[in-house]
Steps between C-alpha positions, in 0.01 A plus 500: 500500500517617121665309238724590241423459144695472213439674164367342248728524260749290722268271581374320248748424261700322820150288602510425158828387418529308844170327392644404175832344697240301696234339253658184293238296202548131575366456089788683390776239705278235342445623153923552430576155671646684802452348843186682708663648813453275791398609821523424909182663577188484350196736624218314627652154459311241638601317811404135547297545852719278738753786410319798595504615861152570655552854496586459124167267479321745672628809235378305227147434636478868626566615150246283334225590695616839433465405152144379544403791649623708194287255284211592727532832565723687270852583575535752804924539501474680855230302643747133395755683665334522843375141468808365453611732776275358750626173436880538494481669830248247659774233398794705578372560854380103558868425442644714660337343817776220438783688452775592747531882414216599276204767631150433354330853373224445735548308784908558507642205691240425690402179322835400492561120534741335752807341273424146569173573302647670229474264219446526107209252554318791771622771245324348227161470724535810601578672153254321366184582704623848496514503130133332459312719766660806343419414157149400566457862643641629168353258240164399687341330185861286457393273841430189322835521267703596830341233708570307228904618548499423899403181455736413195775619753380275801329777725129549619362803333190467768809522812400850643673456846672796635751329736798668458697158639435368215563560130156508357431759789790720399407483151155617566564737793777692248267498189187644690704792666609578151126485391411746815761713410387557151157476490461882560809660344326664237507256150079486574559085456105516605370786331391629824672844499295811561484647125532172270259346304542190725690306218808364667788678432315781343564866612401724780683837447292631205719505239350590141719538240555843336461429093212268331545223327470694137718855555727640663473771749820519679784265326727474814199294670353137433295393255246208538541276161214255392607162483336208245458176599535168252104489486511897388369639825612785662633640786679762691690480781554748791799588679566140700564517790561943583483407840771319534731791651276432835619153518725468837837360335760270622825632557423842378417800746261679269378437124670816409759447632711435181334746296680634177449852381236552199534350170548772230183664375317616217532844662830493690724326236364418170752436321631179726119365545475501089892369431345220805205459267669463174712249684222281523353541165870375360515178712141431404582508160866308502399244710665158402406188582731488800392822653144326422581237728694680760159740554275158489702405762530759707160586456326188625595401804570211502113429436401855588597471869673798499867648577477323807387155327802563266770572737417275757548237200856659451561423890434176442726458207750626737373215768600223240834704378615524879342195638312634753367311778178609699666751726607679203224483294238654797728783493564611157089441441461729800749748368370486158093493547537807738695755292329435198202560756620833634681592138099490356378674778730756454437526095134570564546759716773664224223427211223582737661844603609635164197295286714494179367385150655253265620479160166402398403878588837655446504405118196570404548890669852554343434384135079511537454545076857377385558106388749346725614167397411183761380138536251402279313242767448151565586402100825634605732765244558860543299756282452884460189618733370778645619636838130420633514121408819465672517152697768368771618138410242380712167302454209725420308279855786656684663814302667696780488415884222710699653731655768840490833445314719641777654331658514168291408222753708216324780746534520564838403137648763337196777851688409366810448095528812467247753718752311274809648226331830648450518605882341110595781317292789755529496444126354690195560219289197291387590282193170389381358471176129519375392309173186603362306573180408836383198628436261279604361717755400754294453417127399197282773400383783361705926607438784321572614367844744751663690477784526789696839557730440561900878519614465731773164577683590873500497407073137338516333737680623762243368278217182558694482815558592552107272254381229752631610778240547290249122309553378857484387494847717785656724823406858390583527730784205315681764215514869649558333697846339166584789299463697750700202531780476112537871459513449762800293317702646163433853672683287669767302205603763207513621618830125462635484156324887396705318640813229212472761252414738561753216537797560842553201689328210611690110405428348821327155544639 
């Protein structure tokens, strides 16, 4: 399946103006005496706990032992997404034990509780022992903060029973079939693949990239970039994670199966890669404070847990809009975890099969000896520089993700979670509102507060994909085919997801 991609010339000024329409300064409503704009929704509000449903309670302490992982281990977007993965499924299919219709993904109905046992009390057990056993397996040096969790919630984190009559049994049973199903489906969690270094995670397949660190031998392929860290050490990443087309995905019947066709080239069509180029170069150097804070934003995580991190956070935004009670919540977690799952899978094996460079690379080939204007760095300011000293709006610890431009991975898992949430509600319509200060993230000085417009979820996942070219991170086209893909597999895959709601899906082995 190809996708269709717009010219550039359309493109951007639309992205741009709808982005404009979309971004409001709370300091200017407050410096002319005009009311700030009040809102329903607020992103990431906090919920008092007596409020929060245990699969709710259970999203929050998945994501931060996520986040504690990225403190200890660096941020790995496609390895988050199959943790959280593991999880949503492992609860999805302890609950589903205790509903009247629903088909767990690996044991179908055959845990299924009679109807006299089918209370929110046995749900909760269930969910919950799911949840820890699967994020233990996932987050191994979290046990004592997730102990910690089971026991703040009233349940026995030392309860191993497999009885499926009861709920600690179910919860257990479903989470360890999970476990067995993943624990060979090709993300090397052990570093025991034939070929790796024996790092988990790390690659088998061999992959070496085609240009050094300090030229440029081909200019359609990727380019390692060293990174500096606060002490002034120094380091260079590889590709993370090439491997990842191997992993077996969810839904999906292949990683290639969504495929676009190539991204224009320095040798098939020049003229569109250096117009995609110069793009970049003029965002870089017009960004305003807003734009500042919408990439910030977009770029973090929320606390560098990734597209999935971020957009299961917008699901549960939608959990407080809607009210949703457990029942619901499982669900749309479910729903939400697993195509942002199989939308990365499918990204790597796009950026995996057509190993495309970034702007980092692309500038410095198309105006290598000319002075391009850009961001002058962490003091903030734009100034005249040459082409080779060209920087994204980006800390110089983390200047441009590891790995190919093409397709853009916030792209296609912002295309495809946001239309799973359309399809889930019936609804595009979001109505939330994010309040945050610019800058902060990336220079030393800090701008006003801003707060950025997310009517629609189709709208903030095309602030995303923007926010990419305008950070510097990625031509536009890396984002307009990944929107499109995502949105693809989103609308291909909600049938499957009905299937397991409705109890007529069948267990893929």
């Amino acid at each position: 399946m190809r996708a269709a991609v717009m010219s550039p010339s359309t493109r951007l000024p639309l992205l741009a103006l709808a982005l404009a329409l979309t971004v409001r300064v709370q300091t200017c409503a407050q410096e002319t005496g005009a009311k700030a704009p009040e809102y329903a929704l607020t992103h990431q509000e906090l919920v008092p706990l007596a409020e929060q449903n245990h699969a709710y309670r259970w999203l929050n302490v998945m994501q931060e032992a996520a986040a504690r992982d990225v403190d200890r281990h660096g941020a790995m977007p496609t390895v988050l997404s199959r943790q959280m993965h593991i999880w949503a499924v492992a609860m999805y299919d302890a609950w589903a034990a205790y509903d009247a219709r629903a088909v767990g993904t690996r044991f179908g109905g055959d845990l299924r509780r009679p109807p006299e046992e089918r209370t929110l009390a046995a749900k909760n057990t269930a969910i919950s022992h799911a949840s820890y056993k699967a994020l233990l397996f996932v987050f191994p040096e979290e046990r004592e903060y997730l102990s910690a969790e089971m026991k703040a919630m009233g349940y026995d984190p030392t309860d191993e029973s497999t009885d499926p009559r009861s709920p600690v049994g179910v919860g257990n049973c479903a989470a360890q079939a999970v476990i067995d199903h993943r624990r060979r489906d090709g993300a090397n969690q052990f570093g025991d693949e034939v070929g790796c270094d024996g790092t988990p995670y790390s690659d088998y397949t061999y992959y070496r990239p085609v240009n050094p660190v300090d030229r440029i031998l081909d200019p359609d392929r990727w380019q390692p970039i060293t990174f500096t860290r606060p002490d002034g050490t120094r380091f260079t990443p590889g590709f993370l994670t090439p491997h990842w087309y191997r992993v077996t995905p969810f839904a999906l019947e292949s990683s290639a199966q969504f495929r676009p066709g190539p991204p224009p080239l320095s040798t098939t069509d020049p003229e569109t890669l250096k117009r995609e180029t110069q793009a970049v170069i003029d965002y870089n150097a017009t960004l305003t404070d807003e734009q500042k804070a919408i990439v910030e934003f977009m770029r973090d995580g929320p606390r560098s847990t990734g597209q999935s991190g971020h957009w299961l956070r917008f699901a549960q935004d939608v959990s407080r809009r809607d009210r949703h009670d457990l029942d619901r919540d499982v669900k749309l977690y479910f729903a939400i975890a697993n195509v942002a799952f199989d939308a990365f899978i499918s990204c790597w094996e796009t950026k995996r099969h057509y190993d495309s460079s970034r702007p980092w690379t692309l500038v410095r080939h198309f105006f290598a000896g000319e002075k391009v204007r850009g961001w002058a760095g962490p003091q903030g300011g734009v100034i005249e520089m040459a082409a080779e000293d060209w920087h994204p709006y980006s800390p110089r610890v983390f200047i441009t993700p590891p790995f190919p431009g093409y397709t853009s991975g916030h792209a296609t898992v912002s295309g495809a979670c946001s239309k799973m949430l359309e399809l889930f509600t019936g609804s595009d319509r979001y109505g939330a509102t994010e309040l945050r200060r610019c800058c902060v993230l990336t220079e030393t000085r800090s701008g006003d507060e801003v707060a950025l417009d997310l009517p629609t979820f189709s709208a903030t996942a095309e602030m995303a994909a923007l926010s990419r070219a305008m950070g510097g991170y990625h031509i536009p086209i890396d984002n307009d085919v990944g929107l499109k893909v995502g949105r693809e597999i989103a609308v291909w895959s909600w049938p499957r997801y009905q299937a397991w709601f409705d109890g007529t899906a069948q267990v893929r082995r």
